[in-house]
BATOR-73586 format. One record per residue (C-alpha): x, y, z; residue in three letters; residue number from 0. Coordinates in steps of 0.25 Angstrom, whole numbers, plus 2048, in hexadecimal, padded with zeros to 3 digits. Layout:
N
SITE  px  py  pz  r  k
SITE  X  Y  Z  ALA  NUM $
...
END
This chain:
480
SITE  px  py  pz  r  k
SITE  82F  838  78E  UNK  0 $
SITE  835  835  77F  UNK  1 $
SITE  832  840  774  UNK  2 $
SITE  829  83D  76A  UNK  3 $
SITE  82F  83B  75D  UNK  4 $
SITE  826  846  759  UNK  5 $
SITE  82F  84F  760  UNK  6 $
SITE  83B  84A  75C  UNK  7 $
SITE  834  84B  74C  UNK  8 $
SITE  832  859  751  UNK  9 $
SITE  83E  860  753  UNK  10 $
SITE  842  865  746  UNK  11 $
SITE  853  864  745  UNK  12 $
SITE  850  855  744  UNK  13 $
SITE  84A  858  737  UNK  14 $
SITE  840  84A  738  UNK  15 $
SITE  834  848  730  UNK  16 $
SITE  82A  83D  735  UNK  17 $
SITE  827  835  727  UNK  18 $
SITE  81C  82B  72D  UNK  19 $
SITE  813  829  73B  UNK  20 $
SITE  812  837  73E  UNK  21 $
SITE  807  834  749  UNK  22 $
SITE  812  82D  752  UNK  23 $
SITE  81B  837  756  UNK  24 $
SITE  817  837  763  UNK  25 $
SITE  821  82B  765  UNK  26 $
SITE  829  82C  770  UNK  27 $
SITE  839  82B  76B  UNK  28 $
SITE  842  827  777  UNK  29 $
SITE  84E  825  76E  UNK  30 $
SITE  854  827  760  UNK  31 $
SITE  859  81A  759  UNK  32 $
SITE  862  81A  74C  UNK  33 $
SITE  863  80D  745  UNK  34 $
SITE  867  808  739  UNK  35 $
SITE  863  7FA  73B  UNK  36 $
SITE  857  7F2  734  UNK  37 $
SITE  851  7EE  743  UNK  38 $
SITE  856  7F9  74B  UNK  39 $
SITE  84B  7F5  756  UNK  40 $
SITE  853  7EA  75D  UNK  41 $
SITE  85A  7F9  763  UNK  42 $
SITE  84D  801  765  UNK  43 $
SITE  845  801  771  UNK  44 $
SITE  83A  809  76D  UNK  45 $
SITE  837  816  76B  UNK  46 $
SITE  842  818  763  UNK  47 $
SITE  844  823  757  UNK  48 $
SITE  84B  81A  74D  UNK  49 $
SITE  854  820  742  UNK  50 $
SITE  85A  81A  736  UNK  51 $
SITE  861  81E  729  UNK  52 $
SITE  85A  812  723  UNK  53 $
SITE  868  80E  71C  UNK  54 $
SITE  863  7FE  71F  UNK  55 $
SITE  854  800  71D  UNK  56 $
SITE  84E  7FF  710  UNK  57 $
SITE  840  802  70C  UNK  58 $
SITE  83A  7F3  70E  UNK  59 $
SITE  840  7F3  71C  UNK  60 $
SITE  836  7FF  721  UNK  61 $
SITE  82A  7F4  726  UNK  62 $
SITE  834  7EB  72E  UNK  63 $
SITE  83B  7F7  733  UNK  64 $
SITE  831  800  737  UNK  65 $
SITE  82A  7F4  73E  UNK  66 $
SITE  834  7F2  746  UNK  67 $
SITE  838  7FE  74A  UNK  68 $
SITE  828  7FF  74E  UNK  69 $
SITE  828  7F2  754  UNK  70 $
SITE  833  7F8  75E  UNK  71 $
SITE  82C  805  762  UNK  72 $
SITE  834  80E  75A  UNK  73 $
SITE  830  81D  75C  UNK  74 $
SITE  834  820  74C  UNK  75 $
SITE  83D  81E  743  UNK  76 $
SITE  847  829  73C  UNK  77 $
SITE  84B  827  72E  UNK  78 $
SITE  858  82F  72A  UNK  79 $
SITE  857  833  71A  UNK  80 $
SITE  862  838  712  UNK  81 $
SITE  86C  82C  714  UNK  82 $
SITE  866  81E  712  UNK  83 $
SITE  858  822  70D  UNK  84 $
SITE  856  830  706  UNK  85 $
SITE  848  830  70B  UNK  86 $
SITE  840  827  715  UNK  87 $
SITE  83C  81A  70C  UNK  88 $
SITE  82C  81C  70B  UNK  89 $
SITE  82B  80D  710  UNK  90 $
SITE  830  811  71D  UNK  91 $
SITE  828  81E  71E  UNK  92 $
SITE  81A  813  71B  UNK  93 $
SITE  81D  80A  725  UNK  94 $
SITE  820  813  730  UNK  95 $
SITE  813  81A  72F  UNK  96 $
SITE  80C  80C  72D  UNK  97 $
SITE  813  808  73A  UNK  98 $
SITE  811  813  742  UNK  99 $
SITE  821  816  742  UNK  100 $
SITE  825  826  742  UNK  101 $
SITE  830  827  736  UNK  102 $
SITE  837  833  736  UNK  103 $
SITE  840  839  72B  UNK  104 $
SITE  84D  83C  731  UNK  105 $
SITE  854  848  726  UNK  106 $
SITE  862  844  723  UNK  107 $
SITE  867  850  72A  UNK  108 $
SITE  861  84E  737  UNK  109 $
SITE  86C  843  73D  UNK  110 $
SITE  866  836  746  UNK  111 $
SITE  86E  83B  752  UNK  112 $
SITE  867  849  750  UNK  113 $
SITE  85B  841  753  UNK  114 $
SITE  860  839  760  UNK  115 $
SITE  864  846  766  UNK  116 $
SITE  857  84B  764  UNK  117 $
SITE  84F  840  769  UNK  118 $
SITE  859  83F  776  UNK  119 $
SITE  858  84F  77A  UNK  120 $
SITE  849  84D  77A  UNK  121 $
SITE  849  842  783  UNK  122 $
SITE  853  848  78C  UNK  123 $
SITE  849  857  78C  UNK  124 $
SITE  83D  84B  78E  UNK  125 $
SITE  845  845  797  UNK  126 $
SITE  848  851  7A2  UNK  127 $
SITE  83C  856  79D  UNK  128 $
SITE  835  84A  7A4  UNK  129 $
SITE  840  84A  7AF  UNK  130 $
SITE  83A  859  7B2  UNK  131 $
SITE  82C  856  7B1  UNK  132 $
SITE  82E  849  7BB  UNK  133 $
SITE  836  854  7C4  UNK  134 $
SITE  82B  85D  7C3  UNK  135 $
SITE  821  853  7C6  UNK  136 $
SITE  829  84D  7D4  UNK  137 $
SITE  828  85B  7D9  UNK  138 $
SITE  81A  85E  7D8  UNK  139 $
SITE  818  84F  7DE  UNK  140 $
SITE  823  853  7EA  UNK  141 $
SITE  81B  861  7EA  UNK  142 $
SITE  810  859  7ED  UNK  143 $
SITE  814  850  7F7  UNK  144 $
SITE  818  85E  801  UNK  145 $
SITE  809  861  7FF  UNK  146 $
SITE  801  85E  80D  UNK  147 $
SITE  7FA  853  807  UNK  148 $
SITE  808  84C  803  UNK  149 $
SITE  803  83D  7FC  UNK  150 $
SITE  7F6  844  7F8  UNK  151 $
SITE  7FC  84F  7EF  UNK  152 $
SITE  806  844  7E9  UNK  153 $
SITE  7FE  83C  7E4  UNK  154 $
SITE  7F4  848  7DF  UNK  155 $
SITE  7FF  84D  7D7  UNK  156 $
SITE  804  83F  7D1  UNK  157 $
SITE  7F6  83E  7CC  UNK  158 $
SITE  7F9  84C  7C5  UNK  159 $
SITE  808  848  7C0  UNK  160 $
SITE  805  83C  7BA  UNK  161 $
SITE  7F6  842  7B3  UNK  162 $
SITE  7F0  835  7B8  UNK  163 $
SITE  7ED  830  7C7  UNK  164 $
SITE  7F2  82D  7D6  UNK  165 $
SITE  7ED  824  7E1  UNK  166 $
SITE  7F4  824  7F0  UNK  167 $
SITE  7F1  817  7F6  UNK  168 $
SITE  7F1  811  804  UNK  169 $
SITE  7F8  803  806  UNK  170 $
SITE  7EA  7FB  803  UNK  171 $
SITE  7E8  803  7F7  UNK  172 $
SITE  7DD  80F  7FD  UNK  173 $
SITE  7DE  81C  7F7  UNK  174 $
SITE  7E3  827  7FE  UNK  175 $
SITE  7E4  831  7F2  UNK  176 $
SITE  7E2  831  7E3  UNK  177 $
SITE  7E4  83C  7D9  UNK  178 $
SITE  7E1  83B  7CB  UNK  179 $
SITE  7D5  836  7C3  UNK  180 $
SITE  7CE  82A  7C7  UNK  181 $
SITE  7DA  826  7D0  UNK  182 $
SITE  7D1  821  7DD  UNK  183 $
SITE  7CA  817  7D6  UNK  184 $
SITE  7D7  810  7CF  UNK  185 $
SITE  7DC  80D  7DE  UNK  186 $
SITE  7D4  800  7DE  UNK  187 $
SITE  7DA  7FC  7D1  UNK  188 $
SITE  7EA  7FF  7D7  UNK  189 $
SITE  7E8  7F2  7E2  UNK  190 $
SITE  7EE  7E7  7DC  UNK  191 $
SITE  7F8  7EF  7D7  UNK  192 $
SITE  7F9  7F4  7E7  UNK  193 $
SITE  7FB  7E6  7EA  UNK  194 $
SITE  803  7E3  7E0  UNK  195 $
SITE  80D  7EE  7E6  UNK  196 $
SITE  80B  7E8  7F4  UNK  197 $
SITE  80F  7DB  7F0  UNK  198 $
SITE  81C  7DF  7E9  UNK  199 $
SITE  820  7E4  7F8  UNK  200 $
SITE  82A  7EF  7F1  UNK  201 $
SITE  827  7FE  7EE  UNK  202 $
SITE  824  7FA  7DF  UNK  203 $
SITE  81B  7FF  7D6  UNK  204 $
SITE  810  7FD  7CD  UNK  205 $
SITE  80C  801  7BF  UNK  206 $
SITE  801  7FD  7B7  UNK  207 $
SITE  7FC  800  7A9  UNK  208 $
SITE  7EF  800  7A1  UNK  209 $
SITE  7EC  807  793  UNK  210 $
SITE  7E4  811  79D  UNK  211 $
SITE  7EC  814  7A7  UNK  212 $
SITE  7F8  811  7AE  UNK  213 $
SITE  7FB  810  7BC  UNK  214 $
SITE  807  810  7C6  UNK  215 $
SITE  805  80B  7D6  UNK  216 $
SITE  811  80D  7E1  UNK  217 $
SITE  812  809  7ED  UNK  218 $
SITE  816  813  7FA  UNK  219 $
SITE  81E  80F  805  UNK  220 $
SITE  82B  808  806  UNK  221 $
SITE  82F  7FA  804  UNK  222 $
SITE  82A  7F7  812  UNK  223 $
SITE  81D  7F9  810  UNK  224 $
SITE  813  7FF  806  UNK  225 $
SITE  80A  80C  80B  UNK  226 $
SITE  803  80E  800  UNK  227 $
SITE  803  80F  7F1  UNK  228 $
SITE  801  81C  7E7  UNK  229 $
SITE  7FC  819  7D9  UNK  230 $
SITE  7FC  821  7CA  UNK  231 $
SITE  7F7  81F  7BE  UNK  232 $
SITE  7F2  827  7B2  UNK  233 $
SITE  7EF  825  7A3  UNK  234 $
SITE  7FC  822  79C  UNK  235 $
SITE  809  81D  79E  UNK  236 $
SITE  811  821  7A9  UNK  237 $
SITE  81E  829  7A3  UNK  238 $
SITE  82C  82A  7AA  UNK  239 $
SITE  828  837  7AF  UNK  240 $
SITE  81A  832  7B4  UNK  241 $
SITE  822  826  7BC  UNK  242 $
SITE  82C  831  7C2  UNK  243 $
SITE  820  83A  7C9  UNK  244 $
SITE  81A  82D  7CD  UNK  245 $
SITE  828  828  7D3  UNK  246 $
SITE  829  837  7DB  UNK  247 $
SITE  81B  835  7DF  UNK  248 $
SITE  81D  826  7E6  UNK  249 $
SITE  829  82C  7EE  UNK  250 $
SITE  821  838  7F1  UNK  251 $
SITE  815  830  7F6  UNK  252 $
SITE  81F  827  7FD  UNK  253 $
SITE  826  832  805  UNK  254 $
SITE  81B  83A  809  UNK  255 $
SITE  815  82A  80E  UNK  256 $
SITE  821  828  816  UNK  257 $
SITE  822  838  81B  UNK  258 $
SITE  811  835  81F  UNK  259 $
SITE  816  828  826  UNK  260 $
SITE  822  830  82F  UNK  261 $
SITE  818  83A  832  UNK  262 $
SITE  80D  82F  836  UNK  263 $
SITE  817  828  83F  UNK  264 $
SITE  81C  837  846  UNK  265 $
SITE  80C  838  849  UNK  266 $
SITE  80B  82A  84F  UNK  267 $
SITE  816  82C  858  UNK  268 $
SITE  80F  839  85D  UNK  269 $
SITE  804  831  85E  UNK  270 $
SITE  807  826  866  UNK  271 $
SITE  80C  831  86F  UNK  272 $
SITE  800  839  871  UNK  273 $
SITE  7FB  82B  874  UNK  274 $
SITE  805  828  87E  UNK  275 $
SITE  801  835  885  UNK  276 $
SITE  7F3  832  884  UNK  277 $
SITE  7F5  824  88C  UNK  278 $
SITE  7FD  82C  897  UNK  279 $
SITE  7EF  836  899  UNK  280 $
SITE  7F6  841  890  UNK  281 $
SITE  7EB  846  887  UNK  282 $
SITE  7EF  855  888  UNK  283 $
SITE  7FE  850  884  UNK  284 $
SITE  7F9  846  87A  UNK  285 $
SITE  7F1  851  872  UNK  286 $
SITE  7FC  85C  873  UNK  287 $
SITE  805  852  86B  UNK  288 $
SITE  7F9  84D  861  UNK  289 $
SITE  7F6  859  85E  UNK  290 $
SITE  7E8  85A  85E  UNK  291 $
SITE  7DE  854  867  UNK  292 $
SITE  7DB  845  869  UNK  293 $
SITE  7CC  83E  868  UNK  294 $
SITE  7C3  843  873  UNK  295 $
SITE  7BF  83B  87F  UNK  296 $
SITE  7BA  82F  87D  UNK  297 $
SITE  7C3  828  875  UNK  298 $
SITE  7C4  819  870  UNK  299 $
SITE  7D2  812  870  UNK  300 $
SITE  7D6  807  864  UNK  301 $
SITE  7E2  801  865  UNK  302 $
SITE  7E4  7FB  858  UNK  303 $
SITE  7EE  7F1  850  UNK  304 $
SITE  7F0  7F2  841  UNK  305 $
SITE  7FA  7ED  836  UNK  306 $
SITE  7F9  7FC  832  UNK  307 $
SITE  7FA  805  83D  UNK  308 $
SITE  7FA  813  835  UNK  309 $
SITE  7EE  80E  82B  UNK  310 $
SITE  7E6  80A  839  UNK  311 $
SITE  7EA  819  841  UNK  312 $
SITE  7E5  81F  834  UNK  313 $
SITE  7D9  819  834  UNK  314 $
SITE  7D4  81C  842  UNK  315 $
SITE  7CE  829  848  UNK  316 $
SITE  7D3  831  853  UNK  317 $
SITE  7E0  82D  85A  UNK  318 $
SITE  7EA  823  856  UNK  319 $
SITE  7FA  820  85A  UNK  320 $
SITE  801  814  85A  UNK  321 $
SITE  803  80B  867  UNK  322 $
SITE  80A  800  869  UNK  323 $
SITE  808  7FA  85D  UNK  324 $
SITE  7FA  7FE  85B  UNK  325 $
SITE  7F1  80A  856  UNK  326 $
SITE  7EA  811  863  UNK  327 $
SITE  7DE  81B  85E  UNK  328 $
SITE  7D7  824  867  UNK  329 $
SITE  7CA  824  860  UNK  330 $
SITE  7BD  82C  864  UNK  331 $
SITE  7B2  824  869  UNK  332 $
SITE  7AA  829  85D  UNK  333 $
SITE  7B3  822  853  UNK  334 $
SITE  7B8  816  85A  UNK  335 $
SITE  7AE  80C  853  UNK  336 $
SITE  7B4  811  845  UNK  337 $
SITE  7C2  811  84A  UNK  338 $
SITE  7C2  803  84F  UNK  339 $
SITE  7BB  7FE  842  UNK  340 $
SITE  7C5  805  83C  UNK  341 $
SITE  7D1  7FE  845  UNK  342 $
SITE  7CB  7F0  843  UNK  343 $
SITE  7CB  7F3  835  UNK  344 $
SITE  7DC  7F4  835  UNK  345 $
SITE  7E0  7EA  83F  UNK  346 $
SITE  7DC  7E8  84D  UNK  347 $
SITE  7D6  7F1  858  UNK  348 $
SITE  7D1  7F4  869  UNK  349 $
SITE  7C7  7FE  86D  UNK  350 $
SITE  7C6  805  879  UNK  351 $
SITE  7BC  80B  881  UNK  352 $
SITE  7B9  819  880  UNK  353 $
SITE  7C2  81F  889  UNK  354 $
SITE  7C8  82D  88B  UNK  355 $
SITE  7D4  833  886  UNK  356 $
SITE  7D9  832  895  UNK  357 $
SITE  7D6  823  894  UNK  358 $
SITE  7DE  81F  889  UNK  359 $
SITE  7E6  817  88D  UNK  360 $
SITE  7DA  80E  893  UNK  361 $
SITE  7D4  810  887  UNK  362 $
SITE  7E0  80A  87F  UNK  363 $
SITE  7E2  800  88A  UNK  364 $
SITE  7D2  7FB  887  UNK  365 $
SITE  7D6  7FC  877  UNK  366 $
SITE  7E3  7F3  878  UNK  367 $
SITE  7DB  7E8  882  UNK  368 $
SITE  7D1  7E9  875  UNK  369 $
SITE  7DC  7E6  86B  UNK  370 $
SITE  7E2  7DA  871  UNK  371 $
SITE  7D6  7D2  86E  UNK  372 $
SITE  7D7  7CC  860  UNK  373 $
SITE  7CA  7D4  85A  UNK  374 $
SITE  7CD  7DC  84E  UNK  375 $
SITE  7C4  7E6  856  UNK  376 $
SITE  7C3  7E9  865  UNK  377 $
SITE  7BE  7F1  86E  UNK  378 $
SITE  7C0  7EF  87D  UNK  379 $
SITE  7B3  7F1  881  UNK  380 $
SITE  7AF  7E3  87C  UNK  381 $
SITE  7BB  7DB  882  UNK  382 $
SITE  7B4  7D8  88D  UNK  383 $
SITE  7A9  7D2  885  UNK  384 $
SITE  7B3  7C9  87E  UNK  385 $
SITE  7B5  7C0  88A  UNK  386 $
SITE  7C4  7BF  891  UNK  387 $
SITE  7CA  7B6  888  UNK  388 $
SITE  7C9  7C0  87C  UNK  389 $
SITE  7D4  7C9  884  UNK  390 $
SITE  7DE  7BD  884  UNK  391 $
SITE  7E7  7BB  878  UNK  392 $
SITE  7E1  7AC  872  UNK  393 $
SITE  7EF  7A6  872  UNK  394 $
SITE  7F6  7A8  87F  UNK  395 $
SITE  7E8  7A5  886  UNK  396 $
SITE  7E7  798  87E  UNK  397 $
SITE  7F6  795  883  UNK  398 $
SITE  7F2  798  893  UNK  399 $
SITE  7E4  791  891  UNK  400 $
SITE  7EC  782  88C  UNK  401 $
SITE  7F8  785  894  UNK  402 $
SITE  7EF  785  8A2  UNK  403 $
SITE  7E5  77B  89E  UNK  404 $
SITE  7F0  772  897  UNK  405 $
SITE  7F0  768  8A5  UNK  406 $
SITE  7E2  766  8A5  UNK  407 $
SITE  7E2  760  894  UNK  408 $
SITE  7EF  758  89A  UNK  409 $
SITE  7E8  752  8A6  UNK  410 $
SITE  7E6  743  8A0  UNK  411 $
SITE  7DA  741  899  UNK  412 $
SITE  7D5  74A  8A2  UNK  413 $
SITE  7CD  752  898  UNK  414 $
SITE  7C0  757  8A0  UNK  415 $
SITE  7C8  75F  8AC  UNK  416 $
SITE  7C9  76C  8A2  UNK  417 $
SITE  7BB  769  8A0  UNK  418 $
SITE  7B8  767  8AE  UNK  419 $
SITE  7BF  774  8B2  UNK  420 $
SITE  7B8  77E  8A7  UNK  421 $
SITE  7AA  779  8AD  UNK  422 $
SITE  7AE  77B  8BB  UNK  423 $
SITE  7B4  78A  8B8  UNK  424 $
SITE  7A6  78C  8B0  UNK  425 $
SITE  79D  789  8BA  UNK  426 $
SITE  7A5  793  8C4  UNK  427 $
SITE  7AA  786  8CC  UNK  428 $
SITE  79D  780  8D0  UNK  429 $
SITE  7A0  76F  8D0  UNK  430 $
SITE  794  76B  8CF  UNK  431 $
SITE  791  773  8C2  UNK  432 $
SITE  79D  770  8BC  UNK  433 $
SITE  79B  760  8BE  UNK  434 $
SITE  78D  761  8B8  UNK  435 $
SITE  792  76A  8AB  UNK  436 $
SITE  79D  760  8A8  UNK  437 $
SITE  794  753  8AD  UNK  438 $
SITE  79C  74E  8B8  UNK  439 $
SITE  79C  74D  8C7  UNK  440 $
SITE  7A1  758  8D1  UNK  441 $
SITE  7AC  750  8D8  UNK  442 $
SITE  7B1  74D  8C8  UNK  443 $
SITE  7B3  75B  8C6  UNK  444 $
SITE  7B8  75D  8D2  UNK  445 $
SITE  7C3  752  8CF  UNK  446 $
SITE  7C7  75A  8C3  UNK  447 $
SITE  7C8  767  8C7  UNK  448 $
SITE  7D1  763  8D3  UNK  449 $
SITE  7DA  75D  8C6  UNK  450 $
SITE  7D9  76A  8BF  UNK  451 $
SITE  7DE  772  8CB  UNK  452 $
SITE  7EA  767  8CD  UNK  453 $
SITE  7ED  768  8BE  UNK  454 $
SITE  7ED  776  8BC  UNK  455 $
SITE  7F1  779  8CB  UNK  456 $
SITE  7E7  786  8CB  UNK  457 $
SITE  7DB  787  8D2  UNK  458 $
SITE  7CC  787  8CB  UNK  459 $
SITE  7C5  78B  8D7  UNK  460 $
SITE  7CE  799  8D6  UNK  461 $
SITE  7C8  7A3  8CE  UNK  462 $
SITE  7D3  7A8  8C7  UNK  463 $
SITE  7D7  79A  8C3  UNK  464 $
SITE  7C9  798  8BE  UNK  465 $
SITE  7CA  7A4  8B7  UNK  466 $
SITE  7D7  79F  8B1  UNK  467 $
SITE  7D3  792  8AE  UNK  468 $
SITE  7C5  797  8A7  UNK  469 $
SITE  7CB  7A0  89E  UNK  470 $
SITE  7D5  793  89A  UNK  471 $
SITE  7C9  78B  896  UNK  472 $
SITE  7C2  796  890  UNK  473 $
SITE  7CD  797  885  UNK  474 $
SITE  7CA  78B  87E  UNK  475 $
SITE  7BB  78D  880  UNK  476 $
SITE  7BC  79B  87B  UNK  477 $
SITE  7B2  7A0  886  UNK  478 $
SITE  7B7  7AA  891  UNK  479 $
END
């Protein structure tokens, strides 16, 4: 951060008396300029102290000049006496304080380059000084992050750092800690700028600005995927330091996601094993190596699918492990209805029966039958109530279904024999009551059936080709 030029006016070797706008010393300086020029400002950036002899300047140059040198965000302006001008003219000294413009009497003994060093050592001592605080500040935040509750204690002493707020977020934007003032209510208010960060697909940034507060959204994660999103904000303007501890806070959070993230995957792989054990009859083993005991006897057995595994284990009681591609949880019979609602929520899930422990692999054997189906949600104990053709797959079954009836739409013109055969397989075989369902004589029927068997050189009176066959025509009708 700059000196003020109240500090500069204060340090009494420079011998510098302000002559006009005495209220504004609290002007930053970031440089000191010297200029003899009419327009020096075509070489200011703002925020300069200007100094100058006033050898080209005469008193009905002071409005122009002093306007310009406002105009460009000057942070003062020096007048040297003793050389060009005795005193400082009194139009200058007017319109500097009309303008808002610190003027300061610059004694002909105290040399401009005097000046310059000055203002330079100060911003060097601000600038180490600054350097020190951000160092100061990154150790407390690393501190912090050894602490038990790791991303937790982050993010409560960012809050502290920056006197303002913090909010760790999920991917979807849920809170999963704030600190600060009024920081859980502002995370509604951060989505757009979430998805705005989502849509960039980098690990950018966002910062956002308002008279009242000022606010700064990261992402976490890598450039493969975003886990999550920690957001700041507080009263004024961010400083260079304040961007330093917010910087050291997003690595911090980002290290200990990634550290979480190893220590998760270590814990599925253990998991799977215990599951493994379990599946071969090995509860004493599986326990040993879990650690603790496993839900009591009876249990329910999901086997879900999800886009996001590890969001989907997190949100379901009792046991979970990764399997094949799939989320397995051992869930007591007490929670199972919750848990499953839960699944269904994230993706797709089978349900068991209760089993026992000693049964698992029954139980998960009944949970991945469940999951083949196409339901969102399903428990095995209603497949049967969902007629044979459910457990098929739709498309391979339509395939075998046109492929085996395929000679009888060919047959000529030949229409009725498919017709023909669905009422003799309905009425269990019976000629006469197949003739009178479809309106025709027996020895008709007969005819046809005989062609069916030719064409499709199977057999109707077998049951298993009538089983076949029935199952055929009930894929386009959509009965089983």
């Amino acid at each position: 951060m700059a000196p003020s030029l109240r500090r500069v006016v204060a340090m009494a070797p420079l011998r510098l008396r302000v002559l006009a706008a005495n209220g504004e010393l609290d002007r930053p300086v970031r440089w000191v300029a010297v200029s003899e020029l009419e327009d020096p400002t075509p070489f200011l950036e703002g925020g300069e102290l200007v100094l100058t002899t006033g050898m080209r300047l005469g008193a009905y140059d002071a409005g122009p000049y002093i306007s310009r040198l406002v105009a460009m965000g000057a942070a003062g302006l020096g007048f040297g006496v003793g050389l060009s001008h005795d005193e400082v003219p009194e139009a200058y000294v007017r319109v500097a304080e009309s303008r808002g413009l610190p003027l300061i009497e610059v004694h002909r003994e105290t040399p401009f380059i005097a000046i310059g060093k000055a203002v330079s050592e100060l911003l060097a001592a601000e600038q180490y000084e600054e350097l020190s605080r951000a160092f100061a500040a990154q150790g407390r935040l690393t501190r912090a992050a050894l602490q038990p509750e790791g991303m937790h204690a982050i993010v409560d002493r960012l809050a502290k750092e920056i006197d303002g707020w913090a909010l760790l977020l999920d991917e979807a934007g849920g809170v999963l800690h704030s600190a600060g003032a009024g920081a859980r209510r502002r995370a509604r208010g951060l989505l757009p700028e979430l998805e705005r960060l989502r849509a960039t697909g980098a690990p950018a940034s966002l910062s956002s600005s308002t008279p009242d507060e000022h606010v700064i959204v990261q992402p976490l994660g890598d450039h493969r995927r975003v886990r999550g999103f920690f957001a700041v904000g507080c009263e004024r303007p961010f400083s260079p330091l304040a961007h330093t501890v917010v910087n050291a806070a997003g690595s911090l959070l980002t290290l200990a996601l990634e550290q979480s993230r190893g220590r998760l995957a270590a814990e599925a792989r253990v998991r799977t094993a215990v599951l493994r054990l379990l599946l071969a009859g090995e509860r004493e083993a599986a326990e040993d190596v879990l650690g603790r005991d496993l839900p009591r006897d009876p249990v329910v057995v999901l086997a879900c699918r999800a886009e996001d595994p590890e969001t989907l284990a997190e949100a379901l009681p009792g046991f979970t492990a990764p399997w094949r591609g799939m989320v397995v949880a051992l869930v007591p019979e007490s929670q199972a209805g919750r848990a499953a609602t839960a699944a269904a929520e994230r993706g797709r899930a089978g349900v068991s029966n209760p089993v026992s422990l000693a049964a698992v692999a029954s139980g998960l054997d009944q949970a991945e039958r469940a999951l083949a189906t196409a339901a969102p949600l399903t428990r095995f104990a209603d497949l049967a109530g969902q007629g044979l053709l459910s457990l098929l797959d739709p498309q391979a079954a339509a395939t075998y279904a046109e492929a085996l009836l395929t000679p009888l739409r060919e047959y000529g013109s030949r229409a009725d024999l498919i017709e023909s055969l669905r009422a003799y397989l309905a009425t269990n075989g019976h000629w006469d009551a197949a003739a009178q369902r479809l309106g025709i004589h027996r020895h008709t029927l007969r005819y046809r059936i005989r062609k069916v068997a030719e064409l499709l050189d199977r057999d109707p009176d077998d049951p298993a080709t009538r089983a076949e066959l029935w199952v055929a025509l009930s894929i386009g009708s959509g009965t089983a």
